[in-house]
C-alpha positions in Angstrom: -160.7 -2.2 215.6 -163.2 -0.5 213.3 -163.6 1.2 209.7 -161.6 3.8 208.2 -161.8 7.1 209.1 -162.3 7.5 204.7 -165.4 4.8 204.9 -166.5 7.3 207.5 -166.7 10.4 205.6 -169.0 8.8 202.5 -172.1 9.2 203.1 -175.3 6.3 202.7 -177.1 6.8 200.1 -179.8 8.9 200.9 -182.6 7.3 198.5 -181.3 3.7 199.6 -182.0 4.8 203.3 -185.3 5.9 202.7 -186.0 2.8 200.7 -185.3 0.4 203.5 -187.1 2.9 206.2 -190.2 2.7 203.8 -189.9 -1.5 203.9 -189.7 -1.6 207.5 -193.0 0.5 208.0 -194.7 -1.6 205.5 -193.6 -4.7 207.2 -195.1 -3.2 210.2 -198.2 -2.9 208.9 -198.0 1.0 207.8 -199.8 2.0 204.3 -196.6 4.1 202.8 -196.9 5.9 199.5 -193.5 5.6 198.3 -192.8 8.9 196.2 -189.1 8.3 196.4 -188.0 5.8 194.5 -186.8 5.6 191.1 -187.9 2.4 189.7 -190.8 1.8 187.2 -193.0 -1.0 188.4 -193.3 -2.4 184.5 -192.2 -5.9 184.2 -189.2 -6.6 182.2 -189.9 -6.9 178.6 -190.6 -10.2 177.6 -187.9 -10.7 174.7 -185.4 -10.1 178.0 -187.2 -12.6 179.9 -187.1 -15.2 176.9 -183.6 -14.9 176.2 -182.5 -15.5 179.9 -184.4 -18.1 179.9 -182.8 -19.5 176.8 -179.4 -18.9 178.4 -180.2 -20.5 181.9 -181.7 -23.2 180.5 -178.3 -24.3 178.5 -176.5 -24.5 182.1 -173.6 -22.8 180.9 -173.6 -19.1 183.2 -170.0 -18.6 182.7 -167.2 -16.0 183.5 -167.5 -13.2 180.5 -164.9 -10.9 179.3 -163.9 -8.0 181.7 -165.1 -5.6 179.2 -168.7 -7.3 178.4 -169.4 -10.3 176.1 -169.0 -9.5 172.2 -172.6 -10.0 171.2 -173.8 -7.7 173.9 -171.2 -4.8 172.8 -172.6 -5.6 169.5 -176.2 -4.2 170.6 -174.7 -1.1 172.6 -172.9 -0.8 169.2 -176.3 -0.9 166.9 -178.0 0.9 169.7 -175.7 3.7 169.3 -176.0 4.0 165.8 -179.7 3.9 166.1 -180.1 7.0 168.9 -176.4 8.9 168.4 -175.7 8.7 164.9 -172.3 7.3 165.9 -170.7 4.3 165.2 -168.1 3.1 168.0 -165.5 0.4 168.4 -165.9 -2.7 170.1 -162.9 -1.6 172.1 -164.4 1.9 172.9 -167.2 -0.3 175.2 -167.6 -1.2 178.1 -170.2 -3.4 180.1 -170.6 -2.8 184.1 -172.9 -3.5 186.9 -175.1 -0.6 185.8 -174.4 3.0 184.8 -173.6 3.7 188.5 -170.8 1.3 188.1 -169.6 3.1 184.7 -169.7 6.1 186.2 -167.9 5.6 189.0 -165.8 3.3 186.8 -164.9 6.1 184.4 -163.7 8.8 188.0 -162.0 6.0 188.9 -159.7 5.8 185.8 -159.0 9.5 185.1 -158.8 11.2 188.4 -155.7 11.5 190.3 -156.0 13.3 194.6 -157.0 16.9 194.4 -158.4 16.9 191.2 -161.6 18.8 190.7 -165.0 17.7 189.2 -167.8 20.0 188.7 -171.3 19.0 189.7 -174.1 20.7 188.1 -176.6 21.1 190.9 -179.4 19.4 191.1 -177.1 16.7 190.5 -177.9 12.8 191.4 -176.9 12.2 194.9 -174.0 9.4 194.0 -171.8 12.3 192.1 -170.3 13.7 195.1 -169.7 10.4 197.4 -168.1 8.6 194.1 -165.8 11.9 193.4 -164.6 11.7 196.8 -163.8 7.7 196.8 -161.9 8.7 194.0 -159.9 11.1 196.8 -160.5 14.2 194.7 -163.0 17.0 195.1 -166.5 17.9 194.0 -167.2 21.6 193.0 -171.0 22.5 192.7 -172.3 24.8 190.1 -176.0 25.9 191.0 -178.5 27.5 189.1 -180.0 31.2 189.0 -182.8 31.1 191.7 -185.9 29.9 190.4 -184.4 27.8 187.9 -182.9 24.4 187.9 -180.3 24.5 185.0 -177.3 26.0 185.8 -176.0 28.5 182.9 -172.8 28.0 181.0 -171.2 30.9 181.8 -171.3 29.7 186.1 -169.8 26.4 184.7 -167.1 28.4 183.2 -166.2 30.2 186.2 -165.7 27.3 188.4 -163.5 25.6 185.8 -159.8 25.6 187.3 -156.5 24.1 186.1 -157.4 21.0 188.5 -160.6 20.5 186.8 -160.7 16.9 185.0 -164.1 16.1 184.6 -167.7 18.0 184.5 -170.9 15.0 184.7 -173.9 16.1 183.0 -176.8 14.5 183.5 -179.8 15.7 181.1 -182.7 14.9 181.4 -182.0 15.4 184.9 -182.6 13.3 188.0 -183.8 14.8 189.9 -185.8 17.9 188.2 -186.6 16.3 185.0 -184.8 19.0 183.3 -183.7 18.5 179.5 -180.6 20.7 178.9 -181.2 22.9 176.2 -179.2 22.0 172.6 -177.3 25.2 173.1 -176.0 24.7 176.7 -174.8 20.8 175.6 -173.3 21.9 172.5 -171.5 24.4 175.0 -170.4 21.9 177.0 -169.3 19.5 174.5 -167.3 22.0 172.8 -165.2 23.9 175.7 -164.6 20.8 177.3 -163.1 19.0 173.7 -161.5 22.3 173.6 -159.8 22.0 176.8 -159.2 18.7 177.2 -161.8 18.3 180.1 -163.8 15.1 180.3 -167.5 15.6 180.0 -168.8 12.1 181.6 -172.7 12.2 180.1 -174.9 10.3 181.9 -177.5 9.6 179.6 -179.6 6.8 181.7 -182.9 8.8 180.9 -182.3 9.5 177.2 -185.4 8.2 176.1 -188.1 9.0 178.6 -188.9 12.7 177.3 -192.4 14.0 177.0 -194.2 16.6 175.0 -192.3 15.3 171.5 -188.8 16.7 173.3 -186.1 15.2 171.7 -182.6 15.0 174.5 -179.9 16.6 172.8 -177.1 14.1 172.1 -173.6 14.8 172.9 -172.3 13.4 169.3 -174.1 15.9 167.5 -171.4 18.9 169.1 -167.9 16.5 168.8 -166.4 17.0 165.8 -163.6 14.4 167.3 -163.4 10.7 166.5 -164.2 8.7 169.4 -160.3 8.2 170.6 -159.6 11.7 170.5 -162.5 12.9 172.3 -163.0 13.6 176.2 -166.7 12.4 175.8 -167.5 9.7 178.0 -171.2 8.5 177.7 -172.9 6.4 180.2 -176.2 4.6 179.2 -177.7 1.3 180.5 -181.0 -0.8 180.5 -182.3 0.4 184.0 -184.4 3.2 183.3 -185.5 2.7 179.5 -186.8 -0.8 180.2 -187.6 -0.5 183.7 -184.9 -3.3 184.3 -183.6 -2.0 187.4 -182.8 -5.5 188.7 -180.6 -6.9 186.2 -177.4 -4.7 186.7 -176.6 -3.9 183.4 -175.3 -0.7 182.4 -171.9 0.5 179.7 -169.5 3.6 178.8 -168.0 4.7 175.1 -165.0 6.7 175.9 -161.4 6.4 174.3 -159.9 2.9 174.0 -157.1 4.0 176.2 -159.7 5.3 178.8 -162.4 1.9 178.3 -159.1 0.2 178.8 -158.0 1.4 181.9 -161.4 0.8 183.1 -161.4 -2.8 182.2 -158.1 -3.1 184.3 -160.0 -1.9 187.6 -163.0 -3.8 187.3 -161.1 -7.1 186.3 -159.6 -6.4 190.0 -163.2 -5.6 191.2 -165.9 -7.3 189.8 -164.1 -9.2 187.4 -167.2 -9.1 185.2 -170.5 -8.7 184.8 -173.0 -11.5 184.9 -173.4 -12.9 181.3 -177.4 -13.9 182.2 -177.8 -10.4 182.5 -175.9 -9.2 179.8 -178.0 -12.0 177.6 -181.3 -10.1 178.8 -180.0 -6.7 178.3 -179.4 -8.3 174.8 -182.9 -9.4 174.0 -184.3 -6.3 175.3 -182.3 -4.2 173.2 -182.7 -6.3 169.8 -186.3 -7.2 170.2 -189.5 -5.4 169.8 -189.2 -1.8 171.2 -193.3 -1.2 171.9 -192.6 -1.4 175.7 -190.0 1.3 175.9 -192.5 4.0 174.4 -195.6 2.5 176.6 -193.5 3.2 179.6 -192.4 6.5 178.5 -196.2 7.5 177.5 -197.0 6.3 181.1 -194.8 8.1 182.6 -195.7 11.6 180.6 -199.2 10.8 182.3 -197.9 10.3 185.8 -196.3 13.7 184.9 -199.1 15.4 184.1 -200.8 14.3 187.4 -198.5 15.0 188.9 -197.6 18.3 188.1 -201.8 19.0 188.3 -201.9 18.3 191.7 -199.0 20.3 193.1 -200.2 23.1 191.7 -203.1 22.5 194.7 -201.2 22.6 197.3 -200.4 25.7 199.3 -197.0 27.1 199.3 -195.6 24.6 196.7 -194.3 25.5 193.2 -192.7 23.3 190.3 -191.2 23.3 187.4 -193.2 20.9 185.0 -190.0 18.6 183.9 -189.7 17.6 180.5 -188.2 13.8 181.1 -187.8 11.6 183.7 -189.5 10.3 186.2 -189.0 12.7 188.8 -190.0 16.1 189.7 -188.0 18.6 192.0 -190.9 21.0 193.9 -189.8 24.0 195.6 -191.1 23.5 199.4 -189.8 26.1 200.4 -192.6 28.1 201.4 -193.1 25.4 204.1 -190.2 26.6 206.1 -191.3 30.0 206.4 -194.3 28.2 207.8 -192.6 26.5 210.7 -193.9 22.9 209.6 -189.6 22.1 209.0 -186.6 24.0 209.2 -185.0 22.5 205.7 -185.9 19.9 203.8 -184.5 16.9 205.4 -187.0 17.8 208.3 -189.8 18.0 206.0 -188.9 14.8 204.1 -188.9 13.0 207.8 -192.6 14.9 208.7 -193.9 13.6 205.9 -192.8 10.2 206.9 -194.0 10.3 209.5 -197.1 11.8 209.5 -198.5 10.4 206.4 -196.5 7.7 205.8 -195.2 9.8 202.3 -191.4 8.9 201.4 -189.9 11.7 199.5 -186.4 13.0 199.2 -184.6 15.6 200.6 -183.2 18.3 197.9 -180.2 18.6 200.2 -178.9 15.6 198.8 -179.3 16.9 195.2 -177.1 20.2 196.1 -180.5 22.0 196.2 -182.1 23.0 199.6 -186.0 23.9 200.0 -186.7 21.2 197.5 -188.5 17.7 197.6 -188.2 15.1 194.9 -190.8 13.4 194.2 -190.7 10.0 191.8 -194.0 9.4 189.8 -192.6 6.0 188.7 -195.3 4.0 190.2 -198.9 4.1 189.6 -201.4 6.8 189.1 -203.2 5.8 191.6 -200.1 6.1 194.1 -199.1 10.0 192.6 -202.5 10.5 193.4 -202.8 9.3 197.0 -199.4 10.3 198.1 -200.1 14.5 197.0 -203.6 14.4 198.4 -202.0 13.1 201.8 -199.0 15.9 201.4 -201.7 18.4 200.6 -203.8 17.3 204.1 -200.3 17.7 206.0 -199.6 21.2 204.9 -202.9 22.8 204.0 -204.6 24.5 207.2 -208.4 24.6 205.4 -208.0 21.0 205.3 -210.3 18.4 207.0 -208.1 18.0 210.6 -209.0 14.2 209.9 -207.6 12.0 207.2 -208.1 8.2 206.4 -204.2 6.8 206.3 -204.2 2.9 205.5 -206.3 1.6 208.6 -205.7 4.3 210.7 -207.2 7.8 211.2 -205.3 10.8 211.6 -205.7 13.7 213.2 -203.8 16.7 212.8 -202.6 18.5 215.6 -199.5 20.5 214.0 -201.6 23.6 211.9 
C-alpha cells in the first residue's frame, strides 16, 4: 500500500515548504525575516469585507454555478473593459479557486500526453508540476546571460509540432520583469497565427512602478474572443492583497471555458459564493487601496533594490512590477559559502533565520528571490542580516531576535 509512483514525481511546492519551515521556527521562538513569501500583509479592502458580511449575514451560503455566479462574471466583465479594452461574454468566463486553479484548469482542458508547453524561465514554480499532472511535458526557454527575459526568437526555436501552449507571465514572478510591448505583441501574434494557446497569467497586472504600463494581450489579437488561442488568467489575490479568499477567473473561447467548467464541476464543483461576493465588492467599490498598495510596494522596491546593491558579490536587476526581485547570488558560490542556490537559501535559514527562495525552482540557478511584500522595516532587517552572513568586513557578531550570533564560516 502507498501513493502512486505519478504523486511521486510532483514535486512540493517549494515556497509552501519554506512557508511552513519558517512557522515552525517562529513557533519555536526564532525571530525569522520571511523574504519568501508572496503575500501583501494589507487587510482586505473594506467594501470586500462589507459585502461578505452582507452575504453571511442573510444565512443563505449556497452552491453557485460551476462557472461562477452571474453578478460576479458581471465585474470580471466591467473589469475587463476597464483594464483590456475588451468586452467578453458571460460564457467566455470562468470563476476558480484562484488563478492557480485557472491555470491549471485551462492545461487541464487543452492538453492531451506528450504534448509540449514552453516555460519561459524564470517561470513561477507551479508551471512545470501542473504541466506534468496534465501527463505532458514542460520545455524551458531561458534568457541570454545577464538578462531575465527570454527573446522571441529562443521561443521560436523551441516551438515543435507537439507544442499546445506557451504561459507568459509578465510582470514576472519572480524577477519583476515587465515584458516589453514588442516581445507580447510577438507572442500574441505567432501563437494566433499558429494556433498555439498563449495562457497569460496576468495576476500582477496592476502592481507596476515607475508609471510602466503592462502591455495587454488584447491590444495584439485581432481575433474575436471565440476564435482566439488567448487564455487570460487574472484574480483578486495579488491586486487586493486578498490572498485568502480563493478567488481567481479565465476568458478563453466558450468551447474552451466550457470544457473547463465540465472538470471543475467533477472537482470542486464550485467556488465559494462568500468569496465570490467579496471579490465582488472589491472590484465594484472604491479602488484607493489597490494604488496604495502598489505605491507601497514601488517603495519596498526601492529599498530593496538600495540595499543589495551593498552587499558583496550580489547583483540585480531593478524589476519594474511585482513584488519580488530575482538577485544574482552567484558570486557566493565561487566563494564556497554554497554550492547552488538551494544551499544558499538553506544557509540563510539557518544562519540568520532569512527565508528566501531558491532560483532553481524558477528554472534559474545562482539566483535568490526575494519578496518585499511585507514591511519596510522587514526588507530592511532581513538584507542587513544577509549582508552580515556574506560580507567578510563585517562585525563577526550580530544581534538576531534574542540571540547573538557569531560567525564562524568567513
Amino acid at each position: 500500500m502507498g501513493v502512486s509512483q505519478f504523486a511521486r514525481s510532483i514535486s512540493e511546492s517549494p515556497t509552501m515548504a519554506l512557508n511552513e519551515q519558517a512557522r515552525m521556527l517562529r513557533e519555536q521562538g526564532e525571530s525569522i525575516v520571511h523574504l519568501g513569501i508572496g503575500e501583501p500583509q494589507n487587510k482586505a479592502p473594506q467594501a470586500a469585507i462589507d459585502t461578505a458580511a452582507s452575504a453571511l449575514a442573510g444565512g443563505k451560503i449556497k452552491y453557485t454555478p460551476t462557472t461562477g455566479i452571474p453578478s460576479f462574471k458581471k465585474a470580471v466583465i466591467r473589469y475587463t473593459e476597464e483594464n483590456y479594452g475588451r468586452t467578453v461574454s458571460p460564457k467566455s468566463v470562468i470563476v476558480c479557486a484562484g488563478a492557480k486553479q485557472a491555470i491549471f484548469n485551462a492545461l487541464w482542458a487543452i492538453l492531451d500526453p506528450g504534448d509540449e508547453v514552453i516555460l519561459l524561465a524564470p517561470y513561477w514554480v507551479s508551471y512545470p508540476e501542473m504541466v506534468k499532472m496534465c501527463r505532458a511535458v514542460p520545455v524551458v526557454v531561458t534568457p541570454a546571460d545577464g538578462t531575465l527575459t527570454p527573446s522571441f526568437d529562443r521561443i521560436e526555436r523551441a516551438v515543435t509540432p507537439r507544442t499546445r501552449a506557451i504561459i507568459v507571465n509578465s510582470p514576472n514572478n519572480p524577477s519583476g520583469m515587465v515584458f516589453s510591448r514588442d516581445l507580447v505583441g510577438e507572442l500574441v501574434r505567432f501563437c494566433e497565427e499558429r494556433g498555439i494557446h498563449a495562457i497569460m497569467d496576468d495576476i500582477y497586472h496592476k502592481l507596476v512602478f515607475d508609471g510602466v504600463k503592462a502591455p495587454s494581450c488584447y491590444e495584439f489579437s485581432t481575433r474575436d474572443t471565440n476564435a482566439s488561442s488567448l487564455i487570460v488568467v487574472n484574480g483578486i489575490a495579488k491586486t487586493y492583497g486578498m490572498t485568502g479568499f480563493r478567488i481567481g477567473w479565465a476568458i478563453a473561447s466558450q468551447e474552451i471555458v466550457s470544457a473547463m467548467g465540465t472538470l471543475q464541476s467533477q472537482t470542486t464543483s464550485c467556488t465559494s459564493s462568500l468569496c465570490q461576493l467579496a471579490a465582488q465588492g472589491a472590484m465594484l467599490g472604491p479602488q484607493d487601496e489597490v494604488e496604495g498598495l502598489r505605491k507601497s510596494m514601488e517603495h519596498n522596491r526601492d529599498v530593496i533594490v538600495a540595499e543589495l546593491a551593498k552587499v558583496p558579490g550580489v547583483s540585480v536587476i531593478k524589476p519594474a512590477g511585482t513584488f519580488y526581485c530575482l538577485p544574482d547570488f552567484s558570486g557566493c558560490f565561487k566563494a564556497g559559502i554554497a554550492k547552488d542556490s538551494f544551499e544558499l537559501a538553506m544557509f540563510l535559514l539557518s544562519k540568520v533565520r532569512v527565508v528566501t527562495v531558491p532560483g532553481r525552482d524558477f528554472g534559474l540557478e545562482g539566483y535568490l528571490r526575494l519578496s518585499y511584500a511585507g514591511s519596510t522595516a522587514e526588507v530592511l532587517e532581513g538584507i542587513d542580516r544577509i549582508r552580515w552572513a556574506l560580507d567578510p568586513a563585517a562585525p563577526k557578531e550580530m544581534r538576531i531576535g534574542e540571540k547573538t550570533v557569531v560567525r564562524d564560516w568567513l
